[in-house]
PyMOL Python script that loads the backbone (N, CA, C, O; Angstrom):
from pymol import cmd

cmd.read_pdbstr("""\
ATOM      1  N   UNK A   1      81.512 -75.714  16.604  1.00  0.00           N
ATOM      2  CA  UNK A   1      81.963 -76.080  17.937  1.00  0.00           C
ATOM      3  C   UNK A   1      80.744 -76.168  18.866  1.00  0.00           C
ATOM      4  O   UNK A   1      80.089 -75.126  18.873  1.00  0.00           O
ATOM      5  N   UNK A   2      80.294 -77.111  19.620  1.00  0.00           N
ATOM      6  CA  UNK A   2      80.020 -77.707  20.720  1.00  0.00           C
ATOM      7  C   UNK A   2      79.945 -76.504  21.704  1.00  0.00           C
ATOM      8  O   UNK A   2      80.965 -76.024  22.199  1.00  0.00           O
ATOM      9  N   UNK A   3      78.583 -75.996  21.991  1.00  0.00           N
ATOM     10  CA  UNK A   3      78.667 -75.312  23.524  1.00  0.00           C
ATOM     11  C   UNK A   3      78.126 -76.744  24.870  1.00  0.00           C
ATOM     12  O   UNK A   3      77.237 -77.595  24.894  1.00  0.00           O
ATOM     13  N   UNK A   4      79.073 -76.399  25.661  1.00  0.00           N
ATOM     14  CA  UNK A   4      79.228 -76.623  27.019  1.00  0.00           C
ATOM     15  C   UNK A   4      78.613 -75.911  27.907  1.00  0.00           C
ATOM     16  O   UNK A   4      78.774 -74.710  28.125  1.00  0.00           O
ATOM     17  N   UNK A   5      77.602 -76.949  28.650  1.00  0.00           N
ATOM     18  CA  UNK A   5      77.103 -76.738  29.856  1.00  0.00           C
ATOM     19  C   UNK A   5      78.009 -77.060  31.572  1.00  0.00           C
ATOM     20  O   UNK A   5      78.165 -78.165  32.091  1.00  0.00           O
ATOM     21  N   UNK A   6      78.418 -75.863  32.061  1.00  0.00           N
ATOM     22  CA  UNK A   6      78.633 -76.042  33.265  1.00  0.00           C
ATOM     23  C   UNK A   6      78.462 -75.813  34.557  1.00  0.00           C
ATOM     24  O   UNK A   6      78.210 -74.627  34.770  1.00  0.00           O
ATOM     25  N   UNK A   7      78.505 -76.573  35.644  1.00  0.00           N
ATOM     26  CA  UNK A   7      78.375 -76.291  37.145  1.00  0.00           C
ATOM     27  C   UNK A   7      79.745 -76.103  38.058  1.00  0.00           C
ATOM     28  O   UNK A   7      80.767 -76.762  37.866  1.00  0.00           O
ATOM     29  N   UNK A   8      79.583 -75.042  39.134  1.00  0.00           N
ATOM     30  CA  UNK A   8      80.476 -75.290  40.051  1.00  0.00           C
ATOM     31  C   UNK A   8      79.601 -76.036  41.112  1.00  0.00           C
ATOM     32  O   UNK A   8      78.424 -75.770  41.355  1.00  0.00           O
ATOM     33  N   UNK A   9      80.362 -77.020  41.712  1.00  0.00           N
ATOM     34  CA  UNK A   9      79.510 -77.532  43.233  1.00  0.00           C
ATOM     35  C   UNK A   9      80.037 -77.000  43.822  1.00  0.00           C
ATOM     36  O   UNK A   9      79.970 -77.861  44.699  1.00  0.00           O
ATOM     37  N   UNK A  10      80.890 -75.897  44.486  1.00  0.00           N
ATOM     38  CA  UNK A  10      80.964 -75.278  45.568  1.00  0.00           C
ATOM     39  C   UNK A  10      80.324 -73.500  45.664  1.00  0.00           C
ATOM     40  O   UNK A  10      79.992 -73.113  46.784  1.00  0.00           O
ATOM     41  N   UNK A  11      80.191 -72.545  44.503  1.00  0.00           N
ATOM     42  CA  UNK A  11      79.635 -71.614  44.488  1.00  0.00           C
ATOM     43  C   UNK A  11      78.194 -71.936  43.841  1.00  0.00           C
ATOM     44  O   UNK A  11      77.249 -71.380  44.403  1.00  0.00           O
ATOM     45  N   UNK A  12      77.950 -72.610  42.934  1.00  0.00           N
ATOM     46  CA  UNK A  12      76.531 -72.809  42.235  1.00  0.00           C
ATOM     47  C   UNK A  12      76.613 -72.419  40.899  1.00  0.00           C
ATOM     48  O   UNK A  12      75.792 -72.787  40.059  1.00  0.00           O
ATOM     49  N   UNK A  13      77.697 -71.588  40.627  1.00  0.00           N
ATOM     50  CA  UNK A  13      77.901 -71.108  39.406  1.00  0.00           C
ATOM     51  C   UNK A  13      77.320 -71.928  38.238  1.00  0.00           C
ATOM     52  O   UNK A  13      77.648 -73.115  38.231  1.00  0.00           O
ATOM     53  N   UNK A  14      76.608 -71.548  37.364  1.00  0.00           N
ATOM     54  CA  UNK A  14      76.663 -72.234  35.849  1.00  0.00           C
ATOM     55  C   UNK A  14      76.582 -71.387  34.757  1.00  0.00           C
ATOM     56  O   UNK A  14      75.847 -70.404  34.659  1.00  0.00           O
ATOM     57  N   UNK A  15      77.401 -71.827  33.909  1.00  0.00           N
ATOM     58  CA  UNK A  15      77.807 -70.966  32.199  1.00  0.00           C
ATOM     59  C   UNK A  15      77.818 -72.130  31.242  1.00  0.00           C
ATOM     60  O   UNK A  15      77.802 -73.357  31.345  1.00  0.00           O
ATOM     61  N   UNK A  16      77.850 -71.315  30.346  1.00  0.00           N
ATOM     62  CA  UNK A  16      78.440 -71.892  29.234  1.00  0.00           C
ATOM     63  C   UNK A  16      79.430 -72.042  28.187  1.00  0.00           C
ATOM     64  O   UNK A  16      79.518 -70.905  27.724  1.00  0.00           O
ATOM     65  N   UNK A  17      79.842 -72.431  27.855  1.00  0.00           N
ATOM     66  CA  UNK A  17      81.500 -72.039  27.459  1.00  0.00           C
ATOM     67  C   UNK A  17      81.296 -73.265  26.048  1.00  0.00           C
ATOM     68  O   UNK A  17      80.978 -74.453  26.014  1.00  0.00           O
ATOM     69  N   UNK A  18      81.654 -72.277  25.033  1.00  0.00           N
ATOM     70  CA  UNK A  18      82.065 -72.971  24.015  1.00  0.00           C
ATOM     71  C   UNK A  18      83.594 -73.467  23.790  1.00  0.00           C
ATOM     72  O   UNK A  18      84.598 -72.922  24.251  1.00  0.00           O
ATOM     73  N   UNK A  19      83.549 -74.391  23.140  1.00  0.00           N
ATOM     74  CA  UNK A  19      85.119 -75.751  23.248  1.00  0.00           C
ATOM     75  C   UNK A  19      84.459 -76.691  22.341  1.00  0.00           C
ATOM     76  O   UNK A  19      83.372 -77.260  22.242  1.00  0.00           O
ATOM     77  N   UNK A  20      86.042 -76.580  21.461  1.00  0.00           N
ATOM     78  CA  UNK A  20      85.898 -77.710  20.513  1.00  0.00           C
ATOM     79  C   UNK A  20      85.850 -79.020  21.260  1.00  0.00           C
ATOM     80  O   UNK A  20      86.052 -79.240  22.455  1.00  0.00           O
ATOM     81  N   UNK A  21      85.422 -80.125  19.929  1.00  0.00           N
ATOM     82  CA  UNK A  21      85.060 -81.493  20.885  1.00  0.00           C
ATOM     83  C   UNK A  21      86.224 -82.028  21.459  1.00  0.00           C
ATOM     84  O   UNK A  21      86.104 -82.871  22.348  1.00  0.00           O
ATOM     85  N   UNK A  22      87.599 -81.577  20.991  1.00  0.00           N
ATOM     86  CA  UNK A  22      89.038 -82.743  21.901  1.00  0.00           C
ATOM     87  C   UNK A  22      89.346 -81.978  22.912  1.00  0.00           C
ATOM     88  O   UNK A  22      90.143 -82.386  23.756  1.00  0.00           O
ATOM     89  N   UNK A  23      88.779 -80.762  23.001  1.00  0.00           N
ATOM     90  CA  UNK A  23      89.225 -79.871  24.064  1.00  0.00           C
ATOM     91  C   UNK A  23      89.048 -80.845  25.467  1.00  0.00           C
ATOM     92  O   UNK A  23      88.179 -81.685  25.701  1.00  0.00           O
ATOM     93  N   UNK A  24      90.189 -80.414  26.292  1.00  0.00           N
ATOM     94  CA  UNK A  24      89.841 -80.457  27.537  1.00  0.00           C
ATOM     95  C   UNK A  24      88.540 -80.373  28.268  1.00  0.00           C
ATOM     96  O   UNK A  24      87.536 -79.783  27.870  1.00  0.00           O
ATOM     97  N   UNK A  25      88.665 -80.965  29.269  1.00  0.00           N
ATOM     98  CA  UNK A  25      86.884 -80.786  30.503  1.00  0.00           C
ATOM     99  C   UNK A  25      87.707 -79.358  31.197  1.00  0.00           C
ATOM    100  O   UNK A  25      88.756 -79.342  31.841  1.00  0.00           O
ATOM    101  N   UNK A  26      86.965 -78.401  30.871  1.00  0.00           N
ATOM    102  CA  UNK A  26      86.924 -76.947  31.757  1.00  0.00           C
ATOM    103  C   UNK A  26      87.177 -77.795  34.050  1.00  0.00           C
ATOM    104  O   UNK A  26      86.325 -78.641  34.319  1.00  0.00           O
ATOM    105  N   UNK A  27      87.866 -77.578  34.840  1.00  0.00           N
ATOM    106  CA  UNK A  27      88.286 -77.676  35.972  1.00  0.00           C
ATOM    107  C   UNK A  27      88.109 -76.888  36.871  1.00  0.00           C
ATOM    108  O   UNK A  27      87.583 -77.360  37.879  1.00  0.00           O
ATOM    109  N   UNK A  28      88.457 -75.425  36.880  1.00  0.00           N
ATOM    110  CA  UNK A  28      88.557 -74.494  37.799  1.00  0.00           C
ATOM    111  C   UNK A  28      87.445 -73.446  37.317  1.00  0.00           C
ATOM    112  O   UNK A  28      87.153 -73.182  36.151  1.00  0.00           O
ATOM    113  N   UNK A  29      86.827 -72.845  38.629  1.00  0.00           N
ATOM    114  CA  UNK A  29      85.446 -72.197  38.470  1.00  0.00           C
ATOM    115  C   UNK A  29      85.906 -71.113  37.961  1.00  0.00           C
ATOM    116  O   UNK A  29      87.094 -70.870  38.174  1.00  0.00           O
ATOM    117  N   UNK A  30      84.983 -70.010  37.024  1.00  0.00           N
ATOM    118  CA  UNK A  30      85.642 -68.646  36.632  1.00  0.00           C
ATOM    119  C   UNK A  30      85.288 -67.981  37.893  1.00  0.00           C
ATOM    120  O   UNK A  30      85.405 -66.755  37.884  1.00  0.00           O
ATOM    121  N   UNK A  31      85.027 -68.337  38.587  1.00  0.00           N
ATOM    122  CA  UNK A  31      84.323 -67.573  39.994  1.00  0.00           C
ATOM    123  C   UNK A  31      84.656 -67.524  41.017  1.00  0.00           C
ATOM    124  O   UNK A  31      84.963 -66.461  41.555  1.00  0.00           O
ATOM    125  N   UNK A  32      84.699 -68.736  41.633  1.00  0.00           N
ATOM    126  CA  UNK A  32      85.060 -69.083  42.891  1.00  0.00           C
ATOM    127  C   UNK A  32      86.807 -69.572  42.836  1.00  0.00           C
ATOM    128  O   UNK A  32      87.631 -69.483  43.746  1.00  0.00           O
ATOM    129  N   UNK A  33      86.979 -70.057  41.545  1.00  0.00           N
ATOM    130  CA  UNK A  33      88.741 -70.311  41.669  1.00  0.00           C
ATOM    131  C   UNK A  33      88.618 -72.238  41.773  1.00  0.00           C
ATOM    132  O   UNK A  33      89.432 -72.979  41.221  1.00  0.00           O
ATOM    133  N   UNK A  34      87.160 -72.833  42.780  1.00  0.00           N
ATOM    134  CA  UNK A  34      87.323 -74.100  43.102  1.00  0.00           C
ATOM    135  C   UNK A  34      87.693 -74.878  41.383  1.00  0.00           C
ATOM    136  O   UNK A  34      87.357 -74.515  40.256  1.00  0.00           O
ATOM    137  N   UNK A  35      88.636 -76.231  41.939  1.00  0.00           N
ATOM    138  CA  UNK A  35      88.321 -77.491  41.116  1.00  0.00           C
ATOM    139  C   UNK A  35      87.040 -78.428  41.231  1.00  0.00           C
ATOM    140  O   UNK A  35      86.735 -79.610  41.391  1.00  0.00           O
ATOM    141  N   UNK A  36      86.577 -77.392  41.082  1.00  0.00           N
ATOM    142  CA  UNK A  36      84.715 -78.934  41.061  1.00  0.00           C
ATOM    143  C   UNK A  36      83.953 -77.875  40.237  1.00  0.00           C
ATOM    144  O   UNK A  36      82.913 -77.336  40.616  1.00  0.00           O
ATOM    145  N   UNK A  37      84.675 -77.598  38.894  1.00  0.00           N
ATOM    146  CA  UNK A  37      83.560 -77.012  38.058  1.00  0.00           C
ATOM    147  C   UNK A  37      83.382 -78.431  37.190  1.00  0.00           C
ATOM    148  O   UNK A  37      84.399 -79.124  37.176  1.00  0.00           O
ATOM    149  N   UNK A  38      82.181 -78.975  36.438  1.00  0.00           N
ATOM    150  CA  UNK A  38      82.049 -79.842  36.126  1.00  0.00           C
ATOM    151  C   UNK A  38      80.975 -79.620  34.786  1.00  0.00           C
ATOM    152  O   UNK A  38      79.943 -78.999  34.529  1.00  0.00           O
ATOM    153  N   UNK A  39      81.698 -80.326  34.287  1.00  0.00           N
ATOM    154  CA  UNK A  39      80.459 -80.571  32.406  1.00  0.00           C
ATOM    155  C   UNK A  39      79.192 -81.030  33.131  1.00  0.00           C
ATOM    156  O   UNK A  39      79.195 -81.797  34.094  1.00  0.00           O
ATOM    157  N   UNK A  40      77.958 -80.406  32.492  1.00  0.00           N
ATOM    158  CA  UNK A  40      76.489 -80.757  32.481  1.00  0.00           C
ATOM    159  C   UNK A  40      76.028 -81.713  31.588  1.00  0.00           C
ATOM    160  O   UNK A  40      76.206 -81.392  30.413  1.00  0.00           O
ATOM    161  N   UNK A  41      75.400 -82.971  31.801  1.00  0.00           N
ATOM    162  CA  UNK A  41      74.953 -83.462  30.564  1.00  0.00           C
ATOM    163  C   UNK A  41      73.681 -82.757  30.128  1.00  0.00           C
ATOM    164  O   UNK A  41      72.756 -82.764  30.939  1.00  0.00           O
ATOM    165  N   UNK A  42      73.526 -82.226  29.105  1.00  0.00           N
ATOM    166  CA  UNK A  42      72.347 -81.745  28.508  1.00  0.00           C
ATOM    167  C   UNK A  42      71.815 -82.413  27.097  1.00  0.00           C
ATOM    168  O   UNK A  42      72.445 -83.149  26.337  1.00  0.00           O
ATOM    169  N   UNK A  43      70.295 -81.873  26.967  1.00  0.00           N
ATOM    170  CA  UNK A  43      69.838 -82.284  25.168  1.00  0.00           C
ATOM    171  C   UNK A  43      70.419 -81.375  24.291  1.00  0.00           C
ATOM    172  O   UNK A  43      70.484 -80.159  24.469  1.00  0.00           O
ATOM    173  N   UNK A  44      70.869 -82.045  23.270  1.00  0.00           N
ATOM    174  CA  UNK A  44      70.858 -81.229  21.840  1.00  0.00           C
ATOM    175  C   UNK A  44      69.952 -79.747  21.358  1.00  0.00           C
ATOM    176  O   UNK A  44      68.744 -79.533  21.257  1.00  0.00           O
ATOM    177  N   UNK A  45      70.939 -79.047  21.170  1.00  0.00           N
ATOM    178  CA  UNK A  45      69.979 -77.991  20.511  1.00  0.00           C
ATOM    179  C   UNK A  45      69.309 -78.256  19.137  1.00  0.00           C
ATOM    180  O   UNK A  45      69.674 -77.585  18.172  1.00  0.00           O
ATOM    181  N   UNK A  46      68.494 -79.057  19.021  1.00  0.00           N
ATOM    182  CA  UNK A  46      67.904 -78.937  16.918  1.00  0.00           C
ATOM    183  C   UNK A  46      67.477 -80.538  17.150  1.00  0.00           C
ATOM    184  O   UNK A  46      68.015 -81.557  17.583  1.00  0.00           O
ATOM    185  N   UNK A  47      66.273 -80.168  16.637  1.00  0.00           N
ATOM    186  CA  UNK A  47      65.194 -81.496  16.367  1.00  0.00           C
ATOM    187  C   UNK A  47      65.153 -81.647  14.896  1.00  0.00           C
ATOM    188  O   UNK A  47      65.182 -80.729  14.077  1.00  0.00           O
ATOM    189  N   UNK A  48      65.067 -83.193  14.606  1.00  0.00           N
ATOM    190  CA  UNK A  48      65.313 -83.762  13.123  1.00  0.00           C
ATOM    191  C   UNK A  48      63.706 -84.013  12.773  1.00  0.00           C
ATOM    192  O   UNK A  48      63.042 -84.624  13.611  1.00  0.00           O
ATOM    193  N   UNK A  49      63.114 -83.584  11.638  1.00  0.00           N
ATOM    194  CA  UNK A  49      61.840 -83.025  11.518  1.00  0.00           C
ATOM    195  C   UNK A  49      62.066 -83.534   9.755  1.00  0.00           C
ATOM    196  O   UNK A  49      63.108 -83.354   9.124  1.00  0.00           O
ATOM    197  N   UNK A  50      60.797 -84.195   9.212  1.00  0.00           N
ATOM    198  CA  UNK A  50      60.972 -84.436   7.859  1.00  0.00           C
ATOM    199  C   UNK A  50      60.605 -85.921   7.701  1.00  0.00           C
ATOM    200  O   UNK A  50      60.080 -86.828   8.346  1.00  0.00           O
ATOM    201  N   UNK A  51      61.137 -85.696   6.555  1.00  0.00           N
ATOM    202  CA  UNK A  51      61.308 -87.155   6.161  1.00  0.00           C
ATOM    203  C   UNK A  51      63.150 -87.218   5.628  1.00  0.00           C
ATOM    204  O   UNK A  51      63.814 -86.240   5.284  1.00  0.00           O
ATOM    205  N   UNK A  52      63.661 -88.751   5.710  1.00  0.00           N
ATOM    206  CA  UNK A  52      64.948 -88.827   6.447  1.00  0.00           C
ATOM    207  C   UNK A  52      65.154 -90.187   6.838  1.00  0.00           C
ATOM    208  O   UNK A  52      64.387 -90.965   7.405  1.00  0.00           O
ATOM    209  N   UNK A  53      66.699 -90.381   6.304  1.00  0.00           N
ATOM    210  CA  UNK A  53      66.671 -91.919   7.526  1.00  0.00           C
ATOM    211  C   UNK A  53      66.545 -91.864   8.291  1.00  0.00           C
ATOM    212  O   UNK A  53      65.791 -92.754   8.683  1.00  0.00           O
ATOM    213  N   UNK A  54      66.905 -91.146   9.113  1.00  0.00           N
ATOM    214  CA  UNK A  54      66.227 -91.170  10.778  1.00  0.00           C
ATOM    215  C   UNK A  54      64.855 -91.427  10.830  1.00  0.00           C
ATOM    216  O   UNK A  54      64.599 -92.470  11.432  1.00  0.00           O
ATOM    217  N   UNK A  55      63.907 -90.832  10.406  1.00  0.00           N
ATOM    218  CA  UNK A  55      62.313 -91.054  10.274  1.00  0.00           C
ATOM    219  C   UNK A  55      62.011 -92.787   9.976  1.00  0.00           C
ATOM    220  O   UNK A  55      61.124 -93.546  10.365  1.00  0.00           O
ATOM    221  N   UNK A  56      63.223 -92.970   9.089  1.00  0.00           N
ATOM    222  CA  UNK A  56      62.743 -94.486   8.206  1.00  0.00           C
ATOM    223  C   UNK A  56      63.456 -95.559   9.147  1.00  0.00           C
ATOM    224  O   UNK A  56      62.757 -96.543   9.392  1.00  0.00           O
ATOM    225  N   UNK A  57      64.738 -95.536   9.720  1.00  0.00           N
ATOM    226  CA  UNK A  57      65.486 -96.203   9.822  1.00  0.00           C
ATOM    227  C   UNK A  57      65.634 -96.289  11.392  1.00  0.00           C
ATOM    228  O   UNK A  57      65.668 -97.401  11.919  1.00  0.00           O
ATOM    229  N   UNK A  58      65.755 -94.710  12.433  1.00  0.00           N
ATOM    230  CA  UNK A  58      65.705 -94.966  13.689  1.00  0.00           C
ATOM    231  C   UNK A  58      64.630 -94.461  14.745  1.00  0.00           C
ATOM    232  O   UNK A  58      64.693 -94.591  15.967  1.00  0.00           O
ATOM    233  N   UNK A  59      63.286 -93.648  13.734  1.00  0.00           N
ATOM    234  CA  UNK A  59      61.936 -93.622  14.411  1.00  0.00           C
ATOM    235  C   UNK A  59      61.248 -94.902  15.664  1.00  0.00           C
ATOM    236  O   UNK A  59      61.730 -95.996  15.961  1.00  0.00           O
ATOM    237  N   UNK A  60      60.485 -94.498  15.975  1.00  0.00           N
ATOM    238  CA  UNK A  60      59.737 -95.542  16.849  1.00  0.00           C
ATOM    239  C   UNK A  60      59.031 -96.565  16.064  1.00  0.00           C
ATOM    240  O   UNK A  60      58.141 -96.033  15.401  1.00  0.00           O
ATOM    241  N   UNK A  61      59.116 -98.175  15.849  1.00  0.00           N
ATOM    242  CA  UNK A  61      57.807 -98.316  15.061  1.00  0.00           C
ATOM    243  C   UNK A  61      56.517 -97.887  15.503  1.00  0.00           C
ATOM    244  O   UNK A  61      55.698 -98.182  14.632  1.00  0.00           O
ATOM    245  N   UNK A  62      56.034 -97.379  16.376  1.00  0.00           N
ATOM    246  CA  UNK A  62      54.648 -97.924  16.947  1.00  0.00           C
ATOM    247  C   UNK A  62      54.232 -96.020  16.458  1.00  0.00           C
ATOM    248  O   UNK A  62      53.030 -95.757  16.507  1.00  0.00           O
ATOM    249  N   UNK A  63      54.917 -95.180  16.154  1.00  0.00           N
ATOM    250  CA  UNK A  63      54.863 -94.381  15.485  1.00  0.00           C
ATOM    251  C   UNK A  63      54.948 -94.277  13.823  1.00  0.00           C
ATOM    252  O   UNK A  63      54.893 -93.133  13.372  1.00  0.00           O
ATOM    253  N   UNK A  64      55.065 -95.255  12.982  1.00  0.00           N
ATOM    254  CA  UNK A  64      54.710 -95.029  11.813  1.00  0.00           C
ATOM    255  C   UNK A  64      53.531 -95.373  11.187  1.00  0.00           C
ATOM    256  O   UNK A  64      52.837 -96.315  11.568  1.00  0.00           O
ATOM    257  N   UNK A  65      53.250 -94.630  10.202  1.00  0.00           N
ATOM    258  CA  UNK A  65      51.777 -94.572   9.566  1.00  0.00           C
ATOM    259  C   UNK A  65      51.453 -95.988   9.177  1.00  0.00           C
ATOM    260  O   UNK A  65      52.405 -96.716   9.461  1.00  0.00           O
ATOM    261  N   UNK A  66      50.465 -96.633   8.636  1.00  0.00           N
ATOM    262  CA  UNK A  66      50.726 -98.048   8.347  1.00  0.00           C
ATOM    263  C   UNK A  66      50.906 -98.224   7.020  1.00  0.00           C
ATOM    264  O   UNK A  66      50.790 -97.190   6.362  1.00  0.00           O
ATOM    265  N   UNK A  67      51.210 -99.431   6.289  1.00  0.00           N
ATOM    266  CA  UNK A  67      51.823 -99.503   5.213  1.00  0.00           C
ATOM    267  C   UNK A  67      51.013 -98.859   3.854  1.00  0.00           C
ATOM    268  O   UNK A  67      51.318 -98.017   3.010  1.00  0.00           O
ATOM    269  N   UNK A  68      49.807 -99.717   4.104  1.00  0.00           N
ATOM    270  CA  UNK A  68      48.966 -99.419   3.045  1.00  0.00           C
ATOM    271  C   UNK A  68      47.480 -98.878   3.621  1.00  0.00           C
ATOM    272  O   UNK A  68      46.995 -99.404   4.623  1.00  0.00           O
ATOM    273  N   UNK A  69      46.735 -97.693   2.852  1.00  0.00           N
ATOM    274  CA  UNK A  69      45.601 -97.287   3.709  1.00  0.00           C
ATOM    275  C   UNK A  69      44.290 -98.459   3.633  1.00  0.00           C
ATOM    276  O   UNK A  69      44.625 -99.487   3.045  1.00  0.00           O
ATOM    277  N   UNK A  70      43.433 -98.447   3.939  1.00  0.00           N
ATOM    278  CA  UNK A  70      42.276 -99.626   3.999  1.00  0.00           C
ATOM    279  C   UNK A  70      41.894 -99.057   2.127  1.00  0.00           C
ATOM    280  O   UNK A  70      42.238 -98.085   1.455  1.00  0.00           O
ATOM    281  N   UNK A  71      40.990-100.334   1.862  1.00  0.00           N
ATOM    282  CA  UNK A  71      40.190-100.551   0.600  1.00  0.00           C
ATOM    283  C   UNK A  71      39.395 -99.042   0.430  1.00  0.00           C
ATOM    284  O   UNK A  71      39.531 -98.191  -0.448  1.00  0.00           O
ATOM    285  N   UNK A  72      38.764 -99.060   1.290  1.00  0.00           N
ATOM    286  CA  UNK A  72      37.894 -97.935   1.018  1.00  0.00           C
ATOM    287  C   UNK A  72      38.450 -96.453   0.715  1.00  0.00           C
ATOM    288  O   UNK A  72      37.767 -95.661   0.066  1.00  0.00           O
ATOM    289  N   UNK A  73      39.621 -96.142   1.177  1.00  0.00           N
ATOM    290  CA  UNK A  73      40.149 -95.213   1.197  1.00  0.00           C
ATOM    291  C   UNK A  73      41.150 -95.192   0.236  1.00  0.00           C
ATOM    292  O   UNK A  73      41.513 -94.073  -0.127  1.00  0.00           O
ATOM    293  N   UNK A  74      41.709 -96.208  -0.287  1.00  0.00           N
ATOM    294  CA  UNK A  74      42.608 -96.262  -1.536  1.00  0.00           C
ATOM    295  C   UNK A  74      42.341 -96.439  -3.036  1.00  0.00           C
ATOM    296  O   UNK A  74      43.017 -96.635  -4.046  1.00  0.00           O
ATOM    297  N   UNK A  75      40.560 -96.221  -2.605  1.00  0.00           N
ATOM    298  CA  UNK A  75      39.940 -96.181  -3.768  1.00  0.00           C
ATOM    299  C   UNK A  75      40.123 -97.673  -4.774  1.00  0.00           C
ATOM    300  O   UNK A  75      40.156 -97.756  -6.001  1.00  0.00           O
ATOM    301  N   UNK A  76      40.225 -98.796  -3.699  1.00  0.00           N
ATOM    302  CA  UNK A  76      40.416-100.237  -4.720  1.00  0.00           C
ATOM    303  C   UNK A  76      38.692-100.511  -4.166  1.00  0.00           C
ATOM    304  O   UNK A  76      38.465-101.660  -4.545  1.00  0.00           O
ATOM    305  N   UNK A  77      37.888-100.177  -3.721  1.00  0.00           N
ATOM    306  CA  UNK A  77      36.880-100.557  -3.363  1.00  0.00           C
ATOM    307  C   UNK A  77      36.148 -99.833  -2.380  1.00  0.00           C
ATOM    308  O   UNK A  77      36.471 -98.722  -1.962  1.00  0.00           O
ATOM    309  N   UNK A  78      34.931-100.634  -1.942  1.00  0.00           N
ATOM    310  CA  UNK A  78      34.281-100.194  -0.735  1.00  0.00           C
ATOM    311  C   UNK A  78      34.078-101.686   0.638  1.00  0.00           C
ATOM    312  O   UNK A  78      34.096-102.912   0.754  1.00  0.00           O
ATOM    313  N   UNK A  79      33.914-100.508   1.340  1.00  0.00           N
ATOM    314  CA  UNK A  79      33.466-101.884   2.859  1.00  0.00           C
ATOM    315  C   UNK A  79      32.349-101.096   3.281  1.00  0.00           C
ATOM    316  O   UNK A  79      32.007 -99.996   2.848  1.00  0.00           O
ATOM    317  N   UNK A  80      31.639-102.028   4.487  1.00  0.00           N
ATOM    318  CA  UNK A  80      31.003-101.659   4.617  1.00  0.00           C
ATOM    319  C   UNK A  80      30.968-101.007   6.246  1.00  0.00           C
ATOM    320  O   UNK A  80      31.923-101.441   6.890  1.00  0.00           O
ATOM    321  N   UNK A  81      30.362-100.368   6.787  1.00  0.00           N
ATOM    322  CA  UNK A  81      30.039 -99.623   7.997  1.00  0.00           C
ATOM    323  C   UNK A  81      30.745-100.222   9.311  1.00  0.00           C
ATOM    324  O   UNK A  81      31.431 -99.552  10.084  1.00  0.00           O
ATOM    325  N   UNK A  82      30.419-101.814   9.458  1.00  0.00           N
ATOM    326  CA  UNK A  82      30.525-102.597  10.148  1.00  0.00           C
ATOM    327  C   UNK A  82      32.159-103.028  10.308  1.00  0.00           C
ATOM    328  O   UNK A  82      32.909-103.285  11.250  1.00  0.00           O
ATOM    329  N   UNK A  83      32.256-102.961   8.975  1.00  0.00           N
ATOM    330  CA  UNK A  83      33.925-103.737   8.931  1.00  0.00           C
ATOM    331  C   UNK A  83      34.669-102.828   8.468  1.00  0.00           C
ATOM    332  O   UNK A  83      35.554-103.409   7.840  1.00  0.00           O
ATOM    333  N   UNK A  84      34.860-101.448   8.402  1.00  0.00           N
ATOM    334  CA  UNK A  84      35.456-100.211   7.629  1.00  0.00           C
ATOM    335  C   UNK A  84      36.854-100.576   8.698  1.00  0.00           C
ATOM    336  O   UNK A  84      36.837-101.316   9.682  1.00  0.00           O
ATOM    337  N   UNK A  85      37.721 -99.999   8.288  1.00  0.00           N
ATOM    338  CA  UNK A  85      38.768-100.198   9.572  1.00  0.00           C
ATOM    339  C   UNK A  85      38.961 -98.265   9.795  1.00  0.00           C
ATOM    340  O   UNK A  85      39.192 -97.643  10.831  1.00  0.00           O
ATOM    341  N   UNK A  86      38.791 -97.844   8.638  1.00  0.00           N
ATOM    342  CA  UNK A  86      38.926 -96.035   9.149  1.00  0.00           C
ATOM    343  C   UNK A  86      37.189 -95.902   9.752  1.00  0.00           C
ATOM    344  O   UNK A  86      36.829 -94.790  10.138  1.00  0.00           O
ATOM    345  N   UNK A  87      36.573 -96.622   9.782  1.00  0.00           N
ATOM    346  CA  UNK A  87      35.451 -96.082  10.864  1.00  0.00           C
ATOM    347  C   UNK A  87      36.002 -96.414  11.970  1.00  0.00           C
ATOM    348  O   UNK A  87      36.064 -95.432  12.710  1.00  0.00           O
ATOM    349  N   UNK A  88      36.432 -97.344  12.429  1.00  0.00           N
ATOM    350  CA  UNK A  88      36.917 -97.926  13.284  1.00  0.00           C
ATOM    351  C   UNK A  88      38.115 -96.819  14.213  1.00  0.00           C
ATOM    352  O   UNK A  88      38.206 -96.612  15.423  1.00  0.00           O
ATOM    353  N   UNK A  89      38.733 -96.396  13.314  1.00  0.00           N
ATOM    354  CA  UNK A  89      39.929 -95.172  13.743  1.00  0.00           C
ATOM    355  C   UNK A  89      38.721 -94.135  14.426  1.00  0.00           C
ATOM    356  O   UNK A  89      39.231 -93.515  15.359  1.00  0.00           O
ATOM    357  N   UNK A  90      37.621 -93.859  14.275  1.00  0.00           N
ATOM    358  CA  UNK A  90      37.270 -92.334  14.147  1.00  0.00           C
ATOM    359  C   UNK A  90      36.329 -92.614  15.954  1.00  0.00           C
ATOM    360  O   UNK A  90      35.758 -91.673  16.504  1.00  0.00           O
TER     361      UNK A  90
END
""", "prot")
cmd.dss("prot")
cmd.show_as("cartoon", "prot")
cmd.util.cbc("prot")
cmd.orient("prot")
């Protein structure tokens, strides 16, 4: 179950209250009694870390490694100083 972030706008109150997801929106403050207690939008508790479709499928591109590493480094050859592309990185 889903914890819930909430506010009252008339005392300031905020809790949290766990509720399944079809549950009702919480209404009346545990505090003040008002109807203007209201759901918080908040982030997720738990970051997706790994490797994963998510990593493959809904990552950033401009964040993935590139396909294949340069010549020099994949051991199919050498370059030279000038045209290395990992000198170039450094």
């Amino acid at each position: 179950m889903p914890i819930y972030e909430y506010r009252c706008a008339a005392c300031g109150l905020q809790k949290e209250h766990l509720q399944k997801i079809g549950d009702a929106p919480l209404t009346a403050c545990p505090q003040c009694g008002e109807a203007r207690y209201e759901r918080q939008i908040s982030a997720a508790g738990f970051q997706l870390k790994g490797n994963g479709w998510y990593a493959t499928d809904f990552k950033n591109p401009a964040t993935k490694k590139p396909a294949s590493p340069p010549p020099c480094q994949g051991g199919e050859g050498a370059c030279s100083a000038a045209t290395c592309p990992a000198a170039a990185d450094s």
